[in-house]
C-alpha positions as CSV (number, residue, x, y, z in Angstrom):
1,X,26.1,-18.3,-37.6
2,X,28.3,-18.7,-34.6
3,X,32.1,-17.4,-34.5
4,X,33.3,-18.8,-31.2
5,X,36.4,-17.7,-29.7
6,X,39.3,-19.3,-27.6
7,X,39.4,-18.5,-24.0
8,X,37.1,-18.1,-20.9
9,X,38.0,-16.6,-17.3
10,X,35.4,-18.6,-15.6
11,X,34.7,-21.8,-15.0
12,X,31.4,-23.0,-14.5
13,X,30.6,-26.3,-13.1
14,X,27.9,-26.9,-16.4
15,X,29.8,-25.7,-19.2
16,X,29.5,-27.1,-22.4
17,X,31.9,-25.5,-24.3
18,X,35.4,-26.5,-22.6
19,X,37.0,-27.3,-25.7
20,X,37.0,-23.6,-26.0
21,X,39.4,-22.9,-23.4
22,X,42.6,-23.9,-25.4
23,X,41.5,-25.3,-28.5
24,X,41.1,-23.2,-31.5
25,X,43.4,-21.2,-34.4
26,X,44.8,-18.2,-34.8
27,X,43.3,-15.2,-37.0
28,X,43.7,-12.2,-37.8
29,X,40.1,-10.1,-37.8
30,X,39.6,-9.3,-40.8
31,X,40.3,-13.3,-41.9
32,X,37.6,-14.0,-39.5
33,X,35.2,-11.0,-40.7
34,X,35.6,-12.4,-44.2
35,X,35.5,-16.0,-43.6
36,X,31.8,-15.2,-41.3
37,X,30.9,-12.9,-44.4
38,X,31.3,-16.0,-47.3
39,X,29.1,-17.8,-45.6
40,X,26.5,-15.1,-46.7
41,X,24.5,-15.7,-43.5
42,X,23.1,-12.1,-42.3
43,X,23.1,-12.6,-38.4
44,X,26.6,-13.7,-37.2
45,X,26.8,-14.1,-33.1
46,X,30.2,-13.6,-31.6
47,X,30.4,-16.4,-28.4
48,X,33.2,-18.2,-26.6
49,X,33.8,-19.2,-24.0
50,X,34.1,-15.6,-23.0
51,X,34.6,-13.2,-26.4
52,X,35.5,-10.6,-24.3
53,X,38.6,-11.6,-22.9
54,X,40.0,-11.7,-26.5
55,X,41.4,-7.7,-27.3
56,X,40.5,-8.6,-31.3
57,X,36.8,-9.1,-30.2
58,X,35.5,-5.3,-29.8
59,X,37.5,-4.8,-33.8
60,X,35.8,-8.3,-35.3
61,X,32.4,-7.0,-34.0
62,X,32.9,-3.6,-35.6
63,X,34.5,-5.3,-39.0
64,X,31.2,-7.2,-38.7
65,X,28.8,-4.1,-38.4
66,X,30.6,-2.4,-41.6
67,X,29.9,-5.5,-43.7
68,X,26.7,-5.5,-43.1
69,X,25.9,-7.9,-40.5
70,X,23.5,-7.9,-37.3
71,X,26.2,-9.2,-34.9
72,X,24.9,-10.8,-31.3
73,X,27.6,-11.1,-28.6
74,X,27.1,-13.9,-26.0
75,X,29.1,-12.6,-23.1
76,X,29.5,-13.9,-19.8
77,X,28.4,-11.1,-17.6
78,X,32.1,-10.7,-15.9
79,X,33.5,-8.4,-18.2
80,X,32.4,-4.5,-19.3
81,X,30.0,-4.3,-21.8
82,X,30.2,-0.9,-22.1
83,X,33.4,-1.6,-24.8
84,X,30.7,-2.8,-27.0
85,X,29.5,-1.2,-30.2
86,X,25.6,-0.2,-29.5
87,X,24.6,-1.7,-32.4
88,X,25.3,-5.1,-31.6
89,X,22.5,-7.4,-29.7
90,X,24.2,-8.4,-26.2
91,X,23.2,-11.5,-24.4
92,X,24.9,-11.2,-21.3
93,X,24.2,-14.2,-19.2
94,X,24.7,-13.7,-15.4
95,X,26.1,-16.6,-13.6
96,X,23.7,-18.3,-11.0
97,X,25.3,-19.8,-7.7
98,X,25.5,-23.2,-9.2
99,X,27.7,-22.0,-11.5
100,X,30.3,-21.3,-9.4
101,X,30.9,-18.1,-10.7
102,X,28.0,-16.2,-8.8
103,X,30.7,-13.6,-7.5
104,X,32.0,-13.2,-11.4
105,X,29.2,-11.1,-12.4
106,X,30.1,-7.4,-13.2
107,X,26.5,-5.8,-11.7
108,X,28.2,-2.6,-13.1
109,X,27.1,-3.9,-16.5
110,X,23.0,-4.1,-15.5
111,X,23.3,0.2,-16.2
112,X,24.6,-0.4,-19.6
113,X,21.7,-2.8,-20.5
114,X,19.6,-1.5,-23.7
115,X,16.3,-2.7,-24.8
116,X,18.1,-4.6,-27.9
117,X,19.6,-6.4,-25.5
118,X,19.3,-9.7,-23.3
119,X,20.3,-11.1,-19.6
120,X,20.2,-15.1,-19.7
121,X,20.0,-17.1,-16.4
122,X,21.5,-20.4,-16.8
123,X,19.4,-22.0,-14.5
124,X,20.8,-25.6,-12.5
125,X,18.4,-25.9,-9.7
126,X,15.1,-24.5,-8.1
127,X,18.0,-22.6,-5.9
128,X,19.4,-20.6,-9.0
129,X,15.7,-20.2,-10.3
130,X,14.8,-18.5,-6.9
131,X,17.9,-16.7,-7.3
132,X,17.3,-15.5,-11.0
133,X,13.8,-14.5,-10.6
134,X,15.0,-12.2,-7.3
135,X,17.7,-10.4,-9.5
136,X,15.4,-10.0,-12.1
137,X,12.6,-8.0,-9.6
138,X,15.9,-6.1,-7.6
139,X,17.1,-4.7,-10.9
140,X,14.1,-4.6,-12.8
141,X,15.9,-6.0,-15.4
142,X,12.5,-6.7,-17.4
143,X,12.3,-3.4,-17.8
144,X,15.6,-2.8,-19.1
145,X,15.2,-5.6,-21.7
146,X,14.5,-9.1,-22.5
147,X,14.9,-11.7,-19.6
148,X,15.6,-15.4,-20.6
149,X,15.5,-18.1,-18.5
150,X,17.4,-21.4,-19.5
151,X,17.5,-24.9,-18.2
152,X,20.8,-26.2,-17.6
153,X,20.6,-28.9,-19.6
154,X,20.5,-32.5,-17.7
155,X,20.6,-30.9,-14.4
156,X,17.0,-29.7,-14.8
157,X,13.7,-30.8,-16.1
158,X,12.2,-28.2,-18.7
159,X,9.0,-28.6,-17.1
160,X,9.5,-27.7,-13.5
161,X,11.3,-24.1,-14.6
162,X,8.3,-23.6,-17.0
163,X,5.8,-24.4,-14.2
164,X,8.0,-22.1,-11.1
165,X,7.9,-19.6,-13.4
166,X,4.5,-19.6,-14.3
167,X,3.0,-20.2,-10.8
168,X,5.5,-16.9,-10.0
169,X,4.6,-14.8,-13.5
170,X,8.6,-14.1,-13.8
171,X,8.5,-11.6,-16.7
172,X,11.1,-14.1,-18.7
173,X,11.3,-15.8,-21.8
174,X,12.2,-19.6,-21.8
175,X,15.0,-20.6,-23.5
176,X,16.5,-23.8,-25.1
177,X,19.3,-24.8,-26.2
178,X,18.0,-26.1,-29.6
179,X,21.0,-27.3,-31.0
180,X,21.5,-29.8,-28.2
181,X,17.8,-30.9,-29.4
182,X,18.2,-30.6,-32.9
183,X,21.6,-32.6,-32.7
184,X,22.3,-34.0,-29.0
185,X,23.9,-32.5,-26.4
186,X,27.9,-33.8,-27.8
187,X,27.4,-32.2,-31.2
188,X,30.1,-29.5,-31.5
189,X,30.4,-27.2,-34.7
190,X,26.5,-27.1,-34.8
């Protein structure tokens, strides 16, 4: 299950989420640790807009880990993941050029990178692929951990990243937004 939190320092010219930059209640943590907890769903993923720009986020994460749960944090990639309990599975997706937030990325974070762990590319244009698989062979990022590559959705057809990065065996995963599949690309609360 998803707990998404208010608030996000960037601005990326394909979010999907920017409901999430005011919108939203106020809770204390451990009302949000027990109301992720009744649902009795074991993985719980901690997402935003940007978690980490919320100071109860680090707490919720480790209420989480003492009830029991495998907690995933979806993080931006602009803000130190080293504040992050090693237990928990962090999907820190670095902002391609498209974006707009290419000079948000904290490259500080790539040496705190476990092999729980994995870097998303949001990927707009053959541009930010070229750009992604280049990071990923600078940093050997594969080596460090999962790599997933992900089709902005709309802006790019699934089947020209799959073939780029098979003609250019990118050690990467693809990734889809399922949800968007599952329930369109509007549904929010999925």
């Amino acid at each position: 299950m998803f707990v998404r939190l208010t608030g996000c320092n960037l601005r990326c010219s394909w979010c999907d989420s920017e409901y999430t930059f005011t919108r939203g209640e106020h809770f204390d943590v451990e009302t949000v640790a027990q109301k992720a907890h009744a649902f009795g769903v074991h993985c719980v993923e901690v997402t935003g807009g940007e978690p980490l720009v919320q100071s109860a986020a680090v707490p919720l994460m480790e209420r989480l880990l003492e009830l029991g749960h495998e907690v995933l944090l979806e993080t931006s990639g602009s803000r130190d993941i080293s504040v992050v309990p090693e237990p928990v599975h962090i999907i820190l997706d670095l902002k391609a050029p498209d974006s707009g937030e290419a000079k948000s990325n904290l490259w500080s974070n790539i040496a705190h990178l476990r092999p729980h762990h994995e870097v998303k590319f949001v990927v707009a244009s053959r541009a930010d692929y070229e750009w992604a698989r280049d990071i990923i062979a600078e940093h050997d990022i594969a080596a460090r951990c999962t790599v997933l590559l992900s089709p902005a959705w709309g802006l790019i057809a699934i089947d020209k990243l799959v073939d780029w990065m098979l003609e250019d065996a990118v050690p990467a995963r693809l990734s889809l937004q399922i949800h968007k599949v599952i329930w369109g690309k509007d549904a929010v609360g999925v």
